[in-house]
ROGUSE-460518 format. One record per residue: x, y, z of N, C-alpha, C in turn. Coordinates in steps of 0.2 Angstrom, whole numbers, plus 5000, padded with zeros to 4 digits. Example, Ala and Ser with C-alpha at 12.3 -4.5 7.8 and 13.67 -1.06 7.14 Angstrom:
! residues 2
506649725039506249785039506649845039/506449895035506849955036506450005039/
***
This chain:
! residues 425
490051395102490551355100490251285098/490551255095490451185092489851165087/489851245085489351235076489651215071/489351215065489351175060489351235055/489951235049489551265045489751225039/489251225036489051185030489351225023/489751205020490351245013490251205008/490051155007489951095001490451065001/491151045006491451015008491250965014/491950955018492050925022491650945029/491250925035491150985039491450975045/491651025047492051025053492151075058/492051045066491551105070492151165071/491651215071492051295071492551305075/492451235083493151285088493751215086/493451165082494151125081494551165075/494151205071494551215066495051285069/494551325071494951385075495551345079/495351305084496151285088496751265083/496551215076496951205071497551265069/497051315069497351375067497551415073/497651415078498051435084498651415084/498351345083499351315084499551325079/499351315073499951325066500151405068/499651455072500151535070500551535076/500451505079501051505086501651485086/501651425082502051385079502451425074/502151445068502451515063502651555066/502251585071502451635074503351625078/503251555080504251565084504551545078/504451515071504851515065505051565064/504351635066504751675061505351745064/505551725071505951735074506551725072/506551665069507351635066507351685059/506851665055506851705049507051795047/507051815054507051885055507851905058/508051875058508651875060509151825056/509151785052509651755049510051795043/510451795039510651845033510251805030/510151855026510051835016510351765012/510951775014511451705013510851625015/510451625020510451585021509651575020/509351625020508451625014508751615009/509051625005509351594997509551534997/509851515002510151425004509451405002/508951425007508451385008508151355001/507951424997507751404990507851384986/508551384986509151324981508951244984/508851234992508851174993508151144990/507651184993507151154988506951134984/507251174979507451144971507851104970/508151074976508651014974508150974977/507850984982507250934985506950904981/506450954978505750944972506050914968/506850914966506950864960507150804963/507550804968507650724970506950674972/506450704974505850694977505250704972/505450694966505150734962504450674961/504750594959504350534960503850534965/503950564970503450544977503050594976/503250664975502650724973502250694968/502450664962502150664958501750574960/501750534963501350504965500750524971/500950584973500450584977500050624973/500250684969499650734965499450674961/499650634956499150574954498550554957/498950544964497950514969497550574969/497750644972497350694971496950694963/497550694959496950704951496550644951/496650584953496150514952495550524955/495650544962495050574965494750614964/494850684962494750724959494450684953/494850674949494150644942493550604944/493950564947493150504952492650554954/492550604955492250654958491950724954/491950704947491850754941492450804939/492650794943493150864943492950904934/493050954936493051004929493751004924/493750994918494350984915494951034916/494751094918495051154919495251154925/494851144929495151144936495651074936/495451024935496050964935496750974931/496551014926497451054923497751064929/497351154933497651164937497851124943/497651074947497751024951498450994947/498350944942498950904940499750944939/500150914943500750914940501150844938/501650884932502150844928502750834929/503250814926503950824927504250894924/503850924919503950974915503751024920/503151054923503051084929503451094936/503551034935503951024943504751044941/504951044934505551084929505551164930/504751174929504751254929504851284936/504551244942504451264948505451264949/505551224949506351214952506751274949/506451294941506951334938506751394940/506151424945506151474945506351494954/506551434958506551424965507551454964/507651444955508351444958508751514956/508151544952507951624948508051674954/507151654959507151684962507751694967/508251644971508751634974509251674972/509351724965510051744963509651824963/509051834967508651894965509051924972/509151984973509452024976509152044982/509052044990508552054993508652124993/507952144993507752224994508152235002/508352315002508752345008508252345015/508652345020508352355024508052395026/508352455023508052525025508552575019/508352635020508552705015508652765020/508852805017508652875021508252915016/507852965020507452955018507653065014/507753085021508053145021508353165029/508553215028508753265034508253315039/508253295045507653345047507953385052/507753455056508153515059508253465067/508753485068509053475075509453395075/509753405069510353365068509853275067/509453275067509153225066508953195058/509153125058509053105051508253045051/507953035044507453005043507452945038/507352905040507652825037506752785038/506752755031506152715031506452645032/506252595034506552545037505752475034/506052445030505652395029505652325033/505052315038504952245039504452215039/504652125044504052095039503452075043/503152045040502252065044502452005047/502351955049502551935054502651845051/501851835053501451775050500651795043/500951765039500451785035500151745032/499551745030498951675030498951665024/498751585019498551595013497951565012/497651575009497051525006496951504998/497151474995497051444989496851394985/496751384980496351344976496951264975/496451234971496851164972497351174967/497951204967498651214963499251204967/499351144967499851124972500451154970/500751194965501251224963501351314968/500751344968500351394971500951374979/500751314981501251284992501951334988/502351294985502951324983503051394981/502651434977502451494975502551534982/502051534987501951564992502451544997/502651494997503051485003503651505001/504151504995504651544993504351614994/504151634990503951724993503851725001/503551675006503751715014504351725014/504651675014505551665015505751705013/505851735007506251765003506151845006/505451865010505051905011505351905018/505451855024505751845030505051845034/504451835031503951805033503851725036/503351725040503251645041502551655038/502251585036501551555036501151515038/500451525036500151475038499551465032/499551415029499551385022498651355022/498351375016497651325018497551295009/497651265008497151235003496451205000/496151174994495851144992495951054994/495351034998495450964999495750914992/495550944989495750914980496350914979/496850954983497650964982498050934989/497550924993497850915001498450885001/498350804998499050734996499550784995/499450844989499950854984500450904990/499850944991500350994996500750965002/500450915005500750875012501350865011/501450825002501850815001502650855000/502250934997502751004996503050995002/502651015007502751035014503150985016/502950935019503350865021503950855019/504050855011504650825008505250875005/504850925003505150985001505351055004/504851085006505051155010505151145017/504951105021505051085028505851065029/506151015025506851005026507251025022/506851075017507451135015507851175019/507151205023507251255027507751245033/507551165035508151115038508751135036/508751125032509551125028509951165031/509351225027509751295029509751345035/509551305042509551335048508951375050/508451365045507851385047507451335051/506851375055506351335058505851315053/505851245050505451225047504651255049/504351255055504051275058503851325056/504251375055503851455051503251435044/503451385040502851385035502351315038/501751325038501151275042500651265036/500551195037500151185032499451175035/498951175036498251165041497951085036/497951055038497851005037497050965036/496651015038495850985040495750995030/495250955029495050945022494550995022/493951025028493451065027493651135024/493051195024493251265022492951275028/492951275034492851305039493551315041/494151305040494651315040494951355037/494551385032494951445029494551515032/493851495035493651545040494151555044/494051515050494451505053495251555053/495551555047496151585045496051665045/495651685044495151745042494951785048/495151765052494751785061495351795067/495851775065496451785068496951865068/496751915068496951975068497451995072/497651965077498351965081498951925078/498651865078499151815074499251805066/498851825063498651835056498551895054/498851935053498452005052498452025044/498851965041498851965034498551905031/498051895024497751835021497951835014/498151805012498251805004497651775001/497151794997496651724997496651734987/496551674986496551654978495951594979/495751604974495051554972494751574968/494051544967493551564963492951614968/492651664962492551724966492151734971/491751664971491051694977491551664982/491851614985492151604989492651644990/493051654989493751724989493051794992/492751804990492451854990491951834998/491951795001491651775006492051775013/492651775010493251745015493551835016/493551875011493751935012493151985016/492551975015491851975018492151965026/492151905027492251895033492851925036/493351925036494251955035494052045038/493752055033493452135036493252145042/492752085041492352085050492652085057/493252055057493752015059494452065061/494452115055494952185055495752135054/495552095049496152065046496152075038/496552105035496752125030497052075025/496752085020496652035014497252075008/497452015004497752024996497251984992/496552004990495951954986496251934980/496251874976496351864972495751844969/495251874969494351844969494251814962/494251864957494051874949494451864945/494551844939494851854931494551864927/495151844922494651844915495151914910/495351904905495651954903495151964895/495552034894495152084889495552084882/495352074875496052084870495352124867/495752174866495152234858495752234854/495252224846495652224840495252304837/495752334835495452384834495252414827/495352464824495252464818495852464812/496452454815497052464812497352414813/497052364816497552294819497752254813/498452224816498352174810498152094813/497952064808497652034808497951984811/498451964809498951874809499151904817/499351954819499451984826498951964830/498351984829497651994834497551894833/497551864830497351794829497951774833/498651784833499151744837499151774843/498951824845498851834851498151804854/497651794850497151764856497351704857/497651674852497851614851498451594859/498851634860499151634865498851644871/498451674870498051674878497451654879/497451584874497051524878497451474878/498051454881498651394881498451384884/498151394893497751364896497051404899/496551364899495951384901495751414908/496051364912496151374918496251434923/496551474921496951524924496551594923/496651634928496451714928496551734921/497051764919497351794914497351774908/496851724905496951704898496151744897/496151744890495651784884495051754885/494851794889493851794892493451834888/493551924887493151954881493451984876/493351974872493751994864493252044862/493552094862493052144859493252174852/492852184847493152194840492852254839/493152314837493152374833492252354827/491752394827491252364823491552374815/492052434816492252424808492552344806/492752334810493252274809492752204810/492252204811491752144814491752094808/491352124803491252074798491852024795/492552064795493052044792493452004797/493552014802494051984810493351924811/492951914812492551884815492651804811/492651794806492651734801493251704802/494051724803494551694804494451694813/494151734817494151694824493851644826/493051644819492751584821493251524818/493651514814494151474810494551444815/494851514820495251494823495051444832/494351494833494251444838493951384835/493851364830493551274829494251254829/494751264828495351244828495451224836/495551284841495551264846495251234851/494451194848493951194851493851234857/493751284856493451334857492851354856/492351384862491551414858491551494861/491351514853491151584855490451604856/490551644862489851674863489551754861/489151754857489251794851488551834854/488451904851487951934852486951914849/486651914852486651934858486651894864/486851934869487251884873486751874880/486651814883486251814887486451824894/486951834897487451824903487851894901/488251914908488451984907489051974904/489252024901490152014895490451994899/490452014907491251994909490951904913/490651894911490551834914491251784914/491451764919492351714918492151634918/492151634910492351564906492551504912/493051534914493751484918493351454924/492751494928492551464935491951424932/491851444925491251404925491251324922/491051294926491251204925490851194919/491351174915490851114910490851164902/491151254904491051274899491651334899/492151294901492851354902492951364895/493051324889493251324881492551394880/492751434883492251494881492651564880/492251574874492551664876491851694873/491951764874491151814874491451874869/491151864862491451934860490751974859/491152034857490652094856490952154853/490752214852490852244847491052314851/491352344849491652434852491952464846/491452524848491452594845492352624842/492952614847493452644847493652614851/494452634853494952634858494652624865/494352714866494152724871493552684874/493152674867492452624871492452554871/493252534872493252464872493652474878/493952524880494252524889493652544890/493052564891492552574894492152524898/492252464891491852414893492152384898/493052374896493452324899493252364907/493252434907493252434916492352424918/492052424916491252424917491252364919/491452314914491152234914491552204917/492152204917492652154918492852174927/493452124928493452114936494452184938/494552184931495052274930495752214931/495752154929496252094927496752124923/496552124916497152144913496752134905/496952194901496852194896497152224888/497252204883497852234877497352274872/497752304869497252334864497852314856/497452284851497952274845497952334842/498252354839498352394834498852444831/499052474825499452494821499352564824/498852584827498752684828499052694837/499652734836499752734839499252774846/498952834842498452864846498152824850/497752764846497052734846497452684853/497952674852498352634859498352674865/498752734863498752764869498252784874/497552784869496652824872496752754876/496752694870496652634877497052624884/497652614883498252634888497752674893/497752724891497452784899497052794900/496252774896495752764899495752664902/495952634902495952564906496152564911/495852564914496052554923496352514928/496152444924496452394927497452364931/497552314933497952294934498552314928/498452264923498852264916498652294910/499052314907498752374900499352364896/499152304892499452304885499452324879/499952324875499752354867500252314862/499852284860500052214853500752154858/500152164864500352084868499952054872/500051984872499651964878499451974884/499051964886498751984893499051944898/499151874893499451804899499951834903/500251894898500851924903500851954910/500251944913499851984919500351934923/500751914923500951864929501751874932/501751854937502351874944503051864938/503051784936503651784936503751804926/503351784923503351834916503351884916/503151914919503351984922503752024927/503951994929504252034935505151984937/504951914934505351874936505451834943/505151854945505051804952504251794953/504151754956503551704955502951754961/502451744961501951784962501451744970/501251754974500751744979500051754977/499951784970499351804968499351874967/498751884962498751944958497951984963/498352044963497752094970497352124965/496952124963496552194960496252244962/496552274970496252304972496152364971/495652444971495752444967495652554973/496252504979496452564984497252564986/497452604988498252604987498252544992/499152504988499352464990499552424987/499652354988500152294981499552284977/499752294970498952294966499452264961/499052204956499552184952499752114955/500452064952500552024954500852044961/500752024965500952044972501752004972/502252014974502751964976503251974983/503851944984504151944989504152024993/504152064985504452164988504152184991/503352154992502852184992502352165000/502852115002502552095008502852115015/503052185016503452205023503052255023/503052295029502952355035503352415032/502952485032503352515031503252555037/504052565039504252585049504552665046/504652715049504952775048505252775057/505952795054506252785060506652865060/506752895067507152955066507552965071/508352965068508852945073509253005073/509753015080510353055076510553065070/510853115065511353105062511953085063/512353045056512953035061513353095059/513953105063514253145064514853155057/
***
């Protein structure tokens, strides 16, 4: 005890951070005692207050993510990572309006039957919640609200880790907003925990709690996420990785054309993100002729294409790399099916579209694609909780063994119990 691990952070010794993280799950832990027992009625209360919160308090949030993004710049930051970090009045609009989306969403049952079994006995699956669940996340202070609605709404409690570049922003979610929401609405503030040390021995830390933690959401960039889930194994604590991105569009041979350019177009709105347009693969029939309006299109959007031949692997993700996110990687496929080939060889199985007019040449990509999202003549950006699903997401699982695979959300985070009771009579 009382080592050192070095993360390119802040450094801080291994049993201060572990005890850090003992009291925030014990603390969660008797939150989530209230949570587990209160109605529905009053997890919905909660959500609705803290969108009246976020917006009355809206000033103070956004003076503190200002000092995060200042610093943050003082410090290089990467312009794609500081998008993600920064919020706005328009952002903090989006967040409220989906805090109050998710509130009018239905809670899943508590239980079903399932059938009848011999000796009068009936079988009922019963859904509960995991208890305390851990996150780890990147500097996206909108992500504290994302996750900590989905515990609540889930009857979960947490214990929260961030990026030191977001820390202002989150203390102040936590402090001003989710904390005395919960207030409001007769919850233990105390079920969501925010771990406050600046270092990433602290998200170790989070990762090694298998009693009190038995669940980790981790979102980041992949060699980090990918080290923390490393660890988490070791540990016999059970991960949602959110490690990789980077999405796939193949223009195929029948595509058209003002389609395939509005839709890349669409899925670089933001750089930042998993889910925007990393490799574009073009049909070789189609290369000479698509290739000239995408080079057209990305000087518009200063954009650089990385064009064959290529020095770096195809799936390499634009987004984590500083200094050169305005990237994308194209390349050339044979057909439908040897453009999902690549998509699953190269890529991290994120989410990918295929453009085109045949309906066959769609369906070959559809079912050979294996990943998360499989589109045809749409965006990839659609890979996401509340575009898709309508309620806000925890992070996107790629896992690729049974289980929450895809954008994980509130439905997705309980126990499943099988219970076998008399019939009734």
């Amino acid at each position: 005890m009382g080592r050192f691990r070095v993360t390119g952070g802040r450094d801080e010794p291994a049993d201060a951070a572990a005890a850090a993280v003992m009291v925030a799950a014990q603390a969660a832990h008797a939150g989530a005692q209230v949570l587990r027992q209160v109605p529905a009625d009053a997890l919905d209360e909660a959500l609705t207050a803290m969108a009246a919160r976020l917006d009355r308090r809206s000033a103070e949030i956004l003076a503190a993510n200002a000092s995060d993004v200042a610093a943050a710049r003082a410090e290089g930051l990467a312009p794609a990572v500081a998008d993600r970090l920064m919020l706005d009045r328009e952002r903090i609009s989006g967040i409220c309006a989906q805090l109050h989306e998710l509130a009018q969403v239905a809670a899943e049952p508590a239980q079903f039957h399932v059938r009848d079994l011999p000796g009068d006995l009936g079988l009922w699956e019963r859904r509960r919640p995991v208890g305390v669940i851990g996150a780890n996340f990147e500097a996206r202070p909108n992500v504290v609200v994302d996750i900590a609605s989905q515990l609540i709404k889930s009857r979960n409690a947490g214990v929260l880790r961030t990026g030191s570049a977001a820390l202002q922003s989150a203390s102040a979610l936590i402090d001003q907003v989710v904390g005395p929401a919960m207030r409001d609405a007769g919850l233990d503030p105390g079920a969501i925990q925010l771990l406050r040390a600046a270092s990433r021995e602290s998200a170790f830390a989070l990762v090694r709690q298998p009693r009190l933690i038995p669940l980790v959401i981790l979102r980041g960039s992949g060699a980090s996420t990918r080290a923390l889930a490393h660890e988490a194994a070791l540990h016999g604590v059970r991960t949602l990785a959110h490690a990789d991105g980077g999405a796939v569009i193949y223009i195929d041979l029948s595509a058209d054309e003002s389609l395939a350019l509005g839709l890349i177009e669409s899925s670089l709105d933001r750089l930042g993100v998993c889910n925007r347009l990393n490799l574009l693969l073009v049909h070789r029939q189609r290369w000479d002729s698509m290739i000239p309006p995408v080079m057209d299109l990305a000087k518009r959007l200063n954009i650089s294409l990385s064009l064959p031949p290529h020095a770096h692997p195809l799936g390499h993700e634009w987004a984590l790399d500083a200094g050169r996110e305005a990237t994308i990687t194209v390349a050339e496929a044979a057909s439908a099916q040897h453009a999902a080939e690549i998509a699953n060889r190269e890529t991290s199985g994120l989410a990918a579209s295929v453009v085109t007019a045949d309906e066959r040449a769609a369906n070959h990509f559809l079912d050979d694609y294996a990943g998360c999202g499989a589109f045809w003549n749409a965006s990839p950006r659609l890979l996401d909780g509340f575009k898709l699903l309508a309620v806000p997401e925890t992070g996107i699982n790629i896992d690729v063994v049974p289980g929450p695979r895809g954008p994980v959300t509130f439905r997705d985070l309980h126990l499943r119990q099988y219970a076998v009771v008399p019939r009734a009579s």
